[in-house]
N, C-alpha and C positions, 0 to 999 in steps of 0.2 A: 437157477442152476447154471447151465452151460454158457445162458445170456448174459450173466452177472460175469463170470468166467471172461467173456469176450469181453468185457470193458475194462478191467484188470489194470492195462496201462492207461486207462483212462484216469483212474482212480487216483495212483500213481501220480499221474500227471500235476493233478489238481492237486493232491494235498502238499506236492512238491512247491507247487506255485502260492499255495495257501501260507508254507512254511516260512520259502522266500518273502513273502509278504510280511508279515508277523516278526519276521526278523529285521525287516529293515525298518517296520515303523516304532519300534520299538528301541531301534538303534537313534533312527531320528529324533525322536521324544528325549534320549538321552544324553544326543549331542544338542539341543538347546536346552540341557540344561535341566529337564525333569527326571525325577527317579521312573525308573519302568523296567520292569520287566515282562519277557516273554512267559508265557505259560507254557504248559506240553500240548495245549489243544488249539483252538483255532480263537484265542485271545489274549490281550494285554493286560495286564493292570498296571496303574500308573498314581502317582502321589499328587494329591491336589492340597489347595490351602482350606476349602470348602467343597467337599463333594457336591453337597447335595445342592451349593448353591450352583455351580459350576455344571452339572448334573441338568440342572432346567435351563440353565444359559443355553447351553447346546439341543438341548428337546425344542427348545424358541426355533432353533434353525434347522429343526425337522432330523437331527441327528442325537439317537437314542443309544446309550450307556447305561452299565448299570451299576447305581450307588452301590458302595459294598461300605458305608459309615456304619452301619448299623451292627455289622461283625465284630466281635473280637478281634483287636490287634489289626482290621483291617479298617479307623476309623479315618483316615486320611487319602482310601484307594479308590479310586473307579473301575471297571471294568470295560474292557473297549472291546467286541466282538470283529475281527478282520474279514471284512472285505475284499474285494478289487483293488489292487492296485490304485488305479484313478480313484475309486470311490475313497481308497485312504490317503490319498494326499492330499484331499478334501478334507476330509475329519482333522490330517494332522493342520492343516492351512488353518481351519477354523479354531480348533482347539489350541493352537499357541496364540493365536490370536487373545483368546479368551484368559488363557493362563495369565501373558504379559499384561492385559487387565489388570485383572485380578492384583497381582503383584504390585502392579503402581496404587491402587486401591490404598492395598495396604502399606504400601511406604508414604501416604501422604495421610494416611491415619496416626502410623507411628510418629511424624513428621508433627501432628496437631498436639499428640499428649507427651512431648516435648518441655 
C-alpha cells in the first residue's frame, strides 16, 4: 500500500532509465546498419541473417536472446531483453561483432557459388 506509494518516483526513475536505455541501443543496432526496433516494453527485436545460429553464437558467450524464427512473419528476428546500460554496450559490442561475422560468412559463400 502506502510502501509501494513511497517508491513511486522510484519506479519512475527506472523505467525512465529502462526507456533511455532501449532507445539508444536500439538506435545503435540501427546506425550500424541492422534493422531494429524498439518495443513498448523493456525489449528490442532486431533482423539477423540466422537467428538461431546467431542465437547460440551469443548463448557461447553467456549472453541469452530469444529466437523468435519460429513465429510467423517474425522468421529473421531476435529478441533482446535491455539491461544496464554497461551491460548493453556489451551485448551491443559482442553482437555486431557477431553480425559483421556472420556477414562476411556470407559474402565469401556468395563469393564461392560465383
Amino acid at each position: 500500500g502506502l510502501a509501494a506509494l513511497a517508491q513511486i518516483e522510484n519506479y519512475r526513475s527506472q523505467f525512465s532509465q529502462l526507456r533511455a536505455t532501449r532507445d539508444w541501443f536500439a538506435g545503435a543496432l540501427r546506425d550500424a546498419g541492422v534493422t531494429a526496433h524498439a518495443g513498448h516494453a523493456n525489449f528490442v527485436v532486431m533482423e539477423a541473417e540466422n537467428p538461431p545460429a546467431l542465437a547460440a553464437a551469443l548463448a557461447r558467450e553467456g549472453i541469452r536472446v530469444r529466437d523468435l524464427s519460429w513465429m510467423e512473419r517474425m522468421e529473421r528476428y531476435l529478441r533482446i531483453t535491455i539491461a544496464t546500460r554497461d551491460q548493453m554496450a556489451i551485448v551491443l559490442r559482442r553482437l555486431l561483432r557477431r553480425v559483421a561475422e556472420d556477414e562476411r560468412r556470407s559474402i565469401g559463400r556468395q563469393h564461392a557459388n560465383d
